[in-house]
C-alpha atoms as one frame of an Amber mdcrd trajectory, in Angstrom:
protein
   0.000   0.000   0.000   1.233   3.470  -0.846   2.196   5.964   1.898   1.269
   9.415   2.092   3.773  11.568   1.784   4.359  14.381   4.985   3.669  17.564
   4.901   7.031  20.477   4.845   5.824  20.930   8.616   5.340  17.429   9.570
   8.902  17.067   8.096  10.418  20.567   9.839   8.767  18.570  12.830  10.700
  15.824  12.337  13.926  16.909  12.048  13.282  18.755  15.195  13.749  22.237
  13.435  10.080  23.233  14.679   7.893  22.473  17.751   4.048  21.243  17.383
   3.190  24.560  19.015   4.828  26.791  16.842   3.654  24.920  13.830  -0.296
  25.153  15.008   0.225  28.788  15.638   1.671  29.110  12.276  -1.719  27.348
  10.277  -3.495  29.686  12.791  -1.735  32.519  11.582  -2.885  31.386   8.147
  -6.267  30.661   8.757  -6.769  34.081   9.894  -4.573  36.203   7.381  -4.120
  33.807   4.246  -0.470  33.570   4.475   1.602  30.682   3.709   2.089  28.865
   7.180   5.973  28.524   6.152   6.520  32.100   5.252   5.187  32.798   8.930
   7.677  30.773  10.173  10.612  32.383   8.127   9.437  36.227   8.713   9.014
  34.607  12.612  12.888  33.647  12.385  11.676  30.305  13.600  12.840  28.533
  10.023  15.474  29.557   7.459  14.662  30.112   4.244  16.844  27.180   3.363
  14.935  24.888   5.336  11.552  25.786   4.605  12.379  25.427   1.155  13.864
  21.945   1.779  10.658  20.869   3.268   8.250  22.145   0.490  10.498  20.215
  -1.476   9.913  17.053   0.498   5.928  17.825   0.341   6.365  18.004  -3.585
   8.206  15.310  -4.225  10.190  17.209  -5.913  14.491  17.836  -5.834  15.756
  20.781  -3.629  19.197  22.257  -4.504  21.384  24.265  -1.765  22.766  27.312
  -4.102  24.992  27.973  -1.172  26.995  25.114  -2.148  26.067  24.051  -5.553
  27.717  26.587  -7.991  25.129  26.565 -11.247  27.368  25.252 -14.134  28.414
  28.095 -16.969  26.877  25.616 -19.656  23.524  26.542 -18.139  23.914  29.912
 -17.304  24.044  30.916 -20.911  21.560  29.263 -22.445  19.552  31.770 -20.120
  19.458  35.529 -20.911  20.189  37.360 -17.839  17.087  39.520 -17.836  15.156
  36.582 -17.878  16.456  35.181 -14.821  15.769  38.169 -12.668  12.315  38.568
 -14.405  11.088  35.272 -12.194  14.242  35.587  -9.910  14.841  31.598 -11.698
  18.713  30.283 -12.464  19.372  27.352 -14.396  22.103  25.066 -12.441  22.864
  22.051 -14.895  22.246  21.593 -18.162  22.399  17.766 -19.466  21.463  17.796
 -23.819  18.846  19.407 -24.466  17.396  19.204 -20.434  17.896  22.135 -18.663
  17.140  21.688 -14.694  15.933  24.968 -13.653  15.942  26.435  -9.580  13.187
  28.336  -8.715  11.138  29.161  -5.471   7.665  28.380  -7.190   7.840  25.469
  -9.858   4.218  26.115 -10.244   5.076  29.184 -12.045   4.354  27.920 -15.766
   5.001  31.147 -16.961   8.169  31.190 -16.048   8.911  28.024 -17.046   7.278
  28.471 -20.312   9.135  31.885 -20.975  12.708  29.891 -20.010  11.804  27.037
 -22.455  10.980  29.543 -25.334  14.654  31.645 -24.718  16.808  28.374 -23.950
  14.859  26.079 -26.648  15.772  23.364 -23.920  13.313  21.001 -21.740  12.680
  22.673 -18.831  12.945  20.748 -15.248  12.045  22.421 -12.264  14.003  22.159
  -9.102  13.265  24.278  -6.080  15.620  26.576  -3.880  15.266  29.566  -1.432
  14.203  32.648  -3.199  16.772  34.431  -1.496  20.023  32.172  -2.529  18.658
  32.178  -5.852  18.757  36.537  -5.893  22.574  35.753  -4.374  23.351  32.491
  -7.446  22.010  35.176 -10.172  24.332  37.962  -8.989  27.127  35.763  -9.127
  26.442  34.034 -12.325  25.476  37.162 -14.484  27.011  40.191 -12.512  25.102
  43.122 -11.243  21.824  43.087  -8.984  19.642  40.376  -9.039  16.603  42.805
  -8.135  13.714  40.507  -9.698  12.336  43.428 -12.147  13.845  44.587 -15.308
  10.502  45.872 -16.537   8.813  42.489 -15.883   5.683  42.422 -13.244   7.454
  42.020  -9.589   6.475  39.158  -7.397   4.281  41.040  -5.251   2.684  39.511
  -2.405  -1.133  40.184  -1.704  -2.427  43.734  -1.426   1.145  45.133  -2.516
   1.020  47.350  -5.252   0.932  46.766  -9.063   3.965  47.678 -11.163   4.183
  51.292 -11.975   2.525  52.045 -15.647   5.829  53.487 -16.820   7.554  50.660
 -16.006   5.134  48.010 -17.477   4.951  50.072 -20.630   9.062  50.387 -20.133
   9.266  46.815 -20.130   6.718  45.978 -23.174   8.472  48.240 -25.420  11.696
  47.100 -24.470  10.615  43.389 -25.768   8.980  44.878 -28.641  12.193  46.605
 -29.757  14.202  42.983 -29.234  11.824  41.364 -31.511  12.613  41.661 -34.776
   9.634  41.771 -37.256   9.505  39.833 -40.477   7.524  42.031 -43.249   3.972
  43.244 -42.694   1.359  41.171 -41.025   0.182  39.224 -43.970   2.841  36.772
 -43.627   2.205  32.859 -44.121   0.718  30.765 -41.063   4.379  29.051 -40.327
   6.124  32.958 -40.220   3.474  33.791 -37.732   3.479  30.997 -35.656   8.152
  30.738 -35.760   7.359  34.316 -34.513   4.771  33.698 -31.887   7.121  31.145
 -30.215  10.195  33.733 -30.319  11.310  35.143 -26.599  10.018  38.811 -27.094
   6.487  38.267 -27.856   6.094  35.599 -24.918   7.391  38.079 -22.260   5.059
  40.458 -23.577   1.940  38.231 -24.240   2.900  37.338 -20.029   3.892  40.690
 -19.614  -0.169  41.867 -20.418  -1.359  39.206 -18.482   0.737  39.864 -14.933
   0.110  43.332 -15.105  -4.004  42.886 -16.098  -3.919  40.652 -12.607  -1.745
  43.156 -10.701  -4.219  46.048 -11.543  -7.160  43.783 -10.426  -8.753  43.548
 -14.246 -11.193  41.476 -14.952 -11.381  41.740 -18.614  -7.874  42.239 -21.471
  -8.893  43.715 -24.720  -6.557  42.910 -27.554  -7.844  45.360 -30.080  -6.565
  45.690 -33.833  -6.746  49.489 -35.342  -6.102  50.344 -37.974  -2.862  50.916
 -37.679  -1.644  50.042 -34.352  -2.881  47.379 -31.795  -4.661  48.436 -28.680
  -4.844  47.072 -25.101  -7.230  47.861 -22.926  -8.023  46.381 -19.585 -11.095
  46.513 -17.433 -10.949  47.793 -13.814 -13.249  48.025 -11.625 -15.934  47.505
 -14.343 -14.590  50.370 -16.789 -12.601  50.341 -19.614  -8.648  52.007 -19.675
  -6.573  52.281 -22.392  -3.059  50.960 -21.138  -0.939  49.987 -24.237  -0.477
  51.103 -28.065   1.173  48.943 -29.854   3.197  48.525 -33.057   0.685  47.113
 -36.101   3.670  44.528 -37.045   3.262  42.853 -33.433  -0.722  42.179 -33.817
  -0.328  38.559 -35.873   2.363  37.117 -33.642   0.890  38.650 -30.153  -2.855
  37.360 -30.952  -1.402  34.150 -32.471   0.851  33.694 -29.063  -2.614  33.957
 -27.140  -4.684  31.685 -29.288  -1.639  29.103 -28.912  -1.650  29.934 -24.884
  -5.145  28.959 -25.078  -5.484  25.886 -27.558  -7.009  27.587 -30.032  -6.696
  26.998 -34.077  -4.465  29.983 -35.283  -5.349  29.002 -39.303  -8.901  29.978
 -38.018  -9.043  33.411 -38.088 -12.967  33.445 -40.385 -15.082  32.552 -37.362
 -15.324  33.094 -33.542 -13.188  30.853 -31.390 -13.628  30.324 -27.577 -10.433
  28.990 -25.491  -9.139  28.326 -21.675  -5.528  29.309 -20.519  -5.196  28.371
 -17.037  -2.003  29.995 -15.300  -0.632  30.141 -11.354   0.518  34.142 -10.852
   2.049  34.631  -6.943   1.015  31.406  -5.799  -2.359  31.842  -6.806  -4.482
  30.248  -9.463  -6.493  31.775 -12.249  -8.450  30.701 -15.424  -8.684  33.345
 -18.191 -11.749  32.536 -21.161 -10.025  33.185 -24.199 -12.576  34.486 -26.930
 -11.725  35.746 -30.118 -13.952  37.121 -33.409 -12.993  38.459 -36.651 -12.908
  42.504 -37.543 -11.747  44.427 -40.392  -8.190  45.035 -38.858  -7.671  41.313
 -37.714  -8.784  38.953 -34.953 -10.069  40.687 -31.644  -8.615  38.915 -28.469
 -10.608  39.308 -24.640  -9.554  37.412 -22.423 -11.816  37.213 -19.130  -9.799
  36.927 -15.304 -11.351  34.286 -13.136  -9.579  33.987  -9.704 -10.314  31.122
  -8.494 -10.725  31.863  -5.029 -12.227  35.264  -5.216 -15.754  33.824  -5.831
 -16.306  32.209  -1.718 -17.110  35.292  -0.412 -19.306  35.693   2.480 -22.638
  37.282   1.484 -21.734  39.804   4.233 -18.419  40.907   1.678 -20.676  41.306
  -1.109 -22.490  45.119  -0.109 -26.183  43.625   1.276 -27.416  45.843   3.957
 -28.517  44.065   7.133 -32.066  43.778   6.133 -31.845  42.692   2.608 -29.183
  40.054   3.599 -31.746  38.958   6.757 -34.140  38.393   4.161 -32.444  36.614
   0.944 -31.202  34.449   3.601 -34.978  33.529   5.310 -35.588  33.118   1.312
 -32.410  30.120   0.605 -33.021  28.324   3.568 -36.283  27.381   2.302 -36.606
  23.330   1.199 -38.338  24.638  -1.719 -38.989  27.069  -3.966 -37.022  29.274
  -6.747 -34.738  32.219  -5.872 -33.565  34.190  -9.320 -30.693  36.540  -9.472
 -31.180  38.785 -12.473 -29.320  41.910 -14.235 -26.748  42.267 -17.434 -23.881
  40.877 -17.353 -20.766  41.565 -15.594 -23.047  42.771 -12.999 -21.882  39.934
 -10.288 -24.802  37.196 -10.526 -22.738  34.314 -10.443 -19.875  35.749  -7.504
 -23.605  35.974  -5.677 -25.043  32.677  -6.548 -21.608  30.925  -5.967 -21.579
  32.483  -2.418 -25.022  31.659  -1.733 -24.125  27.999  -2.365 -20.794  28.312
  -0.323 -22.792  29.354   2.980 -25.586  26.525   1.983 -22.694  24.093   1.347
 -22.766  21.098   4.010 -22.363  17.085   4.176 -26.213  16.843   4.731 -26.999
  18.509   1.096 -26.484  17.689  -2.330 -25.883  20.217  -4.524 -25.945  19.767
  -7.864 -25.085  22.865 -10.613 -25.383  23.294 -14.963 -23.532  26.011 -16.053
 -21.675  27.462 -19.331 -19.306  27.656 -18.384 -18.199  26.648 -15.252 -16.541
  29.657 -13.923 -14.588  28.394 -10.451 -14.837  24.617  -9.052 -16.553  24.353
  -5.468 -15.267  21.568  -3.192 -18.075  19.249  -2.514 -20.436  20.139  -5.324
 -21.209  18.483  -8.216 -20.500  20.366 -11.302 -21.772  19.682 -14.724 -20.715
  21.629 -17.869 -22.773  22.544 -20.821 -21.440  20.558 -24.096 -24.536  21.402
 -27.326 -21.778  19.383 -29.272 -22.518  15.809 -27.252 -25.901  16.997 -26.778
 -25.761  17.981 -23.066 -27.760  21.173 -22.798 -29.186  22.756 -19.445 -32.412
  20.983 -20.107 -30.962  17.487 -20.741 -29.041  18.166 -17.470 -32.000  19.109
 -15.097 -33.811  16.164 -16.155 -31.160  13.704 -14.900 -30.814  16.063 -12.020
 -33.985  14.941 -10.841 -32.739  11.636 -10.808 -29.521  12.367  -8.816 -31.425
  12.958  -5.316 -30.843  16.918  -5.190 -31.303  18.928  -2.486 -30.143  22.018
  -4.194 -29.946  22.938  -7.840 -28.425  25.291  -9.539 -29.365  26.505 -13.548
 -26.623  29.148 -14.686 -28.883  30.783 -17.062 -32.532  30.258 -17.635 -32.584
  30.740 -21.692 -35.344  29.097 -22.804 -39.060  27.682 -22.045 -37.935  23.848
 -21.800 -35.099  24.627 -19.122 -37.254  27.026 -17.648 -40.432  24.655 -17.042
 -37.778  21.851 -16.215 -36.437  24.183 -13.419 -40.123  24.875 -12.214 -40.556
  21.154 -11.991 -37.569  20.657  -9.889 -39.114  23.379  -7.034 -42.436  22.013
  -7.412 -41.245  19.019  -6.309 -39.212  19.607  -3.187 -36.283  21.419  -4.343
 -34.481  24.560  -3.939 -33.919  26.382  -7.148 -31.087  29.343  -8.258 -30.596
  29.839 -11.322 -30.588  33.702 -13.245 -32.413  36.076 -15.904 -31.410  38.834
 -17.887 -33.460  41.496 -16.297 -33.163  45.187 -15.467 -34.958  45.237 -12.111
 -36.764  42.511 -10.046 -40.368  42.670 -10.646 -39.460  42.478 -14.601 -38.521
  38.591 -13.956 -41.949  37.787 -13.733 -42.675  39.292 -17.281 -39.506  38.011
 -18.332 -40.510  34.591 -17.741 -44.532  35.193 -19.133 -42.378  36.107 -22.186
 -40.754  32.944 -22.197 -43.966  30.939 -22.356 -44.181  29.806 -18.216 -48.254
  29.744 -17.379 -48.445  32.741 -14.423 -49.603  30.574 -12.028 -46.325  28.566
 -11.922 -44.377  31.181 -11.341 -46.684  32.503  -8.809 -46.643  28.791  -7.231
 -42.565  28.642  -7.340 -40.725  32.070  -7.341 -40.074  32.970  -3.542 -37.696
  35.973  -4.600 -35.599  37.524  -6.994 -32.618  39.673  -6.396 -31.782  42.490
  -9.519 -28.257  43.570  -8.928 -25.620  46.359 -10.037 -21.773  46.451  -9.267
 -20.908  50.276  -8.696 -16.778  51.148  -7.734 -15.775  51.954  -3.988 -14.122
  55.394  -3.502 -11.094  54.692  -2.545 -10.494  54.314   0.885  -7.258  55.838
   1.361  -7.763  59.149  -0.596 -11.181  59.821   0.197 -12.440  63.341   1.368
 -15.873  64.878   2.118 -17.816  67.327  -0.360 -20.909  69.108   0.450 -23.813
  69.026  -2.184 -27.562  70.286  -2.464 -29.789  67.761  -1.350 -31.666  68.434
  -4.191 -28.876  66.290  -6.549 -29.958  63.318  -4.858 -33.855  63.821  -5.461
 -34.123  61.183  -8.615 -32.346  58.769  -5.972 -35.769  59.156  -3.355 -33.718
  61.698  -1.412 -36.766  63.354   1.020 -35.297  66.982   1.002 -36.915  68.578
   3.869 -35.268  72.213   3.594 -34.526  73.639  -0.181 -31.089  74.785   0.810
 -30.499  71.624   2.559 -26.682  70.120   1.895 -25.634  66.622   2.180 -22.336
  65.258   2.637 -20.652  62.430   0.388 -17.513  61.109  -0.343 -15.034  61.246
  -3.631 -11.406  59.518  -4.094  -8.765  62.535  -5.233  -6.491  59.970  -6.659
  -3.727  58.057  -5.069  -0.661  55.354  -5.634  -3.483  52.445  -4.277  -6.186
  53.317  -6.766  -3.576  54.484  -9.561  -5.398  58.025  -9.289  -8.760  57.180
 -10.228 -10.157  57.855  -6.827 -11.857  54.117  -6.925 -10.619  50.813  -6.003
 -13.210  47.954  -5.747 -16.554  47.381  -6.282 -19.716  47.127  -4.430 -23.230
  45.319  -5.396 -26.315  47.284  -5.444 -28.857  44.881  -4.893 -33.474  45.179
  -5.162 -34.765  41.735  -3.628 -38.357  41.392  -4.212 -39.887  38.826  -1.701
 -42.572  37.324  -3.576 -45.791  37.715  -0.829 -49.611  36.475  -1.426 -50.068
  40.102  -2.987 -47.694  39.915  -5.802 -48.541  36.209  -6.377 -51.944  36.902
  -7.076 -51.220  39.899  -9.310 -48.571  37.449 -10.982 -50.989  34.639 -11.337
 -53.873  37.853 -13.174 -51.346  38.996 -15.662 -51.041  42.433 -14.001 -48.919
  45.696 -14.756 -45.567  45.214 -14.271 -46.090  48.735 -12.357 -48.911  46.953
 -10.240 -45.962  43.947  -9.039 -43.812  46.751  -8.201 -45.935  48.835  -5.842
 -46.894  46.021  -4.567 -43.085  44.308  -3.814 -42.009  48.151  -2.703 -45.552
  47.822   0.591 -43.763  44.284   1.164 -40.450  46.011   2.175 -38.040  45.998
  -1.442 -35.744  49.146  -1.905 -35.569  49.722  -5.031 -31.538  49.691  -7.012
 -31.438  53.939  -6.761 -32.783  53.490  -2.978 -29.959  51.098  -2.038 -27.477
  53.216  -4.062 -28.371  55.903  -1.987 -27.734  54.008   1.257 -24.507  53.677
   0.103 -23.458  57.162  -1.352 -24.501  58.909   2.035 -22.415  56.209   3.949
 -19.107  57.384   1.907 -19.006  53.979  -0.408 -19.842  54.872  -3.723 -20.744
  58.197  -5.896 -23.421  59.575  -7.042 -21.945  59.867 -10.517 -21.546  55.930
 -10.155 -24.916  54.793  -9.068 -26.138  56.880 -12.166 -23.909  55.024 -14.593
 -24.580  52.036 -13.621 -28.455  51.728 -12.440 -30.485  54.602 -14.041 -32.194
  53.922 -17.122 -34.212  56.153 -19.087 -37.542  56.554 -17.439 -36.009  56.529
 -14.067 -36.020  60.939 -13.780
């Protein structure tokens, strides 16, 4: 029978390096903070660097080498440029044909790895070391500092602050100059793809990537112009120019991505969808590759999924205390359907996903369709759409039903047979979440009347639906107080008692920690309409959507401006934001 291997602290343990107190404090240090239990021990002085290393070696499986006493051998050293090695602070220390056995702190870093294999055109092995002897190997082995940097993005640690926008645009251009173009972009599919492989346009396709993650970006753009190729990244749910680059670097650069992400680079007629998943700082992250075709060439967006952004407690997501009282009276029901609806990118599925984290439990099964699946939950049961083999979200529900659910989640209700399916599965004894592409709450139920479902269904099913906006934070650490009329806040339900009556709210001036946009973060507006004995007999006569929403508005739902307000007079959003992101026409 096979044996498990130890943990690094069972092994520090062990050798006696560590005692079982200071190692329990350590995982309690992590619990509560997210830190690595062995960096606690290291900034602690408990461990050395050395040792820790050694051990996360042992948990690996993997070789550790002791740079203090193995001197990497010149063969290896060159094949490795020298601003490569500081870029990942990485050293190559043997080199044996064409396998090249590289030290690094992180061998989980297939970035690096894959930018190393690109410059050295040798098989890459990883072997691990302390961070810090590698800093002191590269010095030796190349000269100079061994600052990890030289334009690349640093290896921050959580909450530290992005590379500086001179120095990532620094560092881009700096590639761009080292790679030498071949012609125009019309070049033949084997040019493009020699090209896409070459050292320069890897760093910078990674380049994009690390610094999109450092900035907090959820979305890349990789834009052809006319003549130049723009990159734009979205922050905080708004769109910034950050790059203009060169026309001749468009075919290799988009080709480098549709390669990162399995895509067919011949293809460039029809819309392509792709995966590239990557570990940045010890963290993983999936980006959805999608690409269609334009006049100028193939547009690129690549969508940032960190994976462990999504468990968030409902409490982190921006619910007041009374809304969140009630959505959670609504999903511990046994029964019954509970929507989340709004356009996307407007935080539906960080809501549903947190909703099933808190419901999460050995007593429930919990079964989800979705397309895609964004982030895996431990302990749930997650089934992906595939039209191709014929598995659609209605196929799915219906052996659902046979699985024993307690729970079941639909990713997108998109048509009548998935819908009625999904009103089946609550009729019957299950709890329901699934979401509609709505602009307010009450508009589900005429959403769904659209969709074909009888009124009475819905009346006999939906408990409640949540509409929901993300708006940005003001930044927190440049934040200061302005006085306007009340009267600006009147289309919000401000009651102005006095005309010349002022109100206080907050604005960011601009700082280093929002990159002087006087926002960082976001914040979800939310309307939950509790579906009451009132608004399901009004559902069930086909009445005015206006009727439902006087009627959900006596039973105790703030509408999105009313919860916007809530949160522009407590200093957390703008006025200006609120605007852009919940008023429609109609709403003055």
């Amino acid at each position: 029978m096979a044996m498990t291997r130890r943990t690094a602290g069972e092994y520090l343990l062990e050798k006696g390096i560590i005692t079982r107190e200071q190692l329990d404090e350590a995982r309690r240090i992590q619990e509560s903070t997210g830190k690595d239990y062995l960096q606690v021990l290291i900034d602690q002085t408990i461990v050395s660097e050395r040792d820790a290393y050694e051990a996360r070696a042992y948990e690996m499986g993997m070789p550790f080498v002791d740079l203090d006493r193995v001197q990497p051998e010149s063969s290896a050293v060159n094949v490795v440029k020298e601003h490569i090695a500081k870029r990942y602070n990485v050293i190559p220390v043997k080199k044996e044909g064409n396998i090249l056995y590289l030290a690094m702190a992180d061998p989980s870093n297939v970035m690096a790895i894959e930018d190393v294999r690109v410059n050295s055109r040798c098989v890459v092995r990883p072997v691990i070391a302390a961070p810090g002897a590698i800093e002191d190997a590269i010095r030796k082995a190349y000269g100079g500092s061994a600052v990890v940097g030289d334009g690349a993005a640093p290896a921050t640690t959580e909450g530290s602050a992005p590379m500086r926008q001179q120095d990532f645009k620094g560092s881009v251009m700096m590639d761009i100059t080292a790679y030498s173009a071949r012609g125009d972009t019309e070049e033949d599919e084997k040019a493009v793809l020699r090209e896409a492989e070459e050292g320069p346009i890897v760093r910078v396709a990674n380049t994009i990537i690390q610094q999109a993650i450092n900035e907090r970006a959820s979305d890349i753009h990789v834009e052809p112009q006319a003549r130049n190729l723009r990159i734009r990244f979205r922050i905080d749910g708004v769109l910034h120019e950050i790059l203009t680059l060169p026309k001749y670097v468009q075919a290799p650069l988009i080709s480098r991505y549709k390669i990162m992400a399995e895509m067919n680079i011949a293809e460039k007629r029809l819309p392509q969808d792709g995966r590239i998943p990557i570990r940045y700082q010890n963290k993983d992250y999936d980006l959805r590759v999608s690409s269609i075709p334009t006049p100028h060439g193939e547009k690129i967006v690549m969508r940032i999924l960190d994976k462990t952004s999504v468990l968030l407690g409902l409490n982190k997501l921006g619910f007041t205390p009374e809304t969140q009282a009630r959505l959670e009276e609504l999903i511990i029901q046994p029964q019954g359907m509970v929507l989340s609806t709004g356009p996307t990118g407007s935080g539906k599925t960080t809501t549903q996903y947190s909703i099933l984290h808190k419901l999460n439990s050995v007593e429930k099964n919990i079964l989800t369709i979705e397309d895609p699946i964004e982030y895996q939950l431990p302990g749930i049961a997650q089934v992906q759409v595939n039209r191709k083999a014929g598995l659609t979200f209605a196929n799915a529900l219906r052996a659902f039903l046979r699985q024993d659910p307690d729970i079941i989640m639909v990713g997108e209700m998109r048509d009548l047979e998935t819908a009625e399916i999904a009103i089946e599965a609550a009729l019957t004894g299950h709890l329901v979440l699934s979401t509609l592409h709505t602009n307010d709450a009450p508009s589900a139920v005429i959403r769904m009347v659209d969709m074909g479902v009888e009124p009475y269904l819905i009346a006999a099913t939906v408990t409640g639906v949540l509409a929901q906006r993300l708006a940005r934070r003001v930044c927190q650490y440049c934040k200061e107080p302005r006085e306007i009329p009340a009267a600006d806040l009147r289309a919000f339900g401000f009651h102005i008692e006095d005309p010349d009556q002022m109100v206080t709210i907050w604005e960011g001036v601009g700082c280093e920690h929002c990159r002087y946009r006087g926002y960082a973060g976001r914040v979800g507006i939310f309307e939950l309409m509790v579906v009451n004995a009132e608004i399901a007999e009004l559902i069930v006569r086909r009445a005015p959507l206006s009727d439902i929403k006087e009627a959900a508005k006596a039973n105790g739902m703030k509408e999105l401006r009313e919860d916007g307000l809530i949160k522009v007079l407590e200093g957390i959003t703008t006025p200006d934001e609120v605007r852009r992101v919940v008023f429609t026409a109609g709403y003055y």
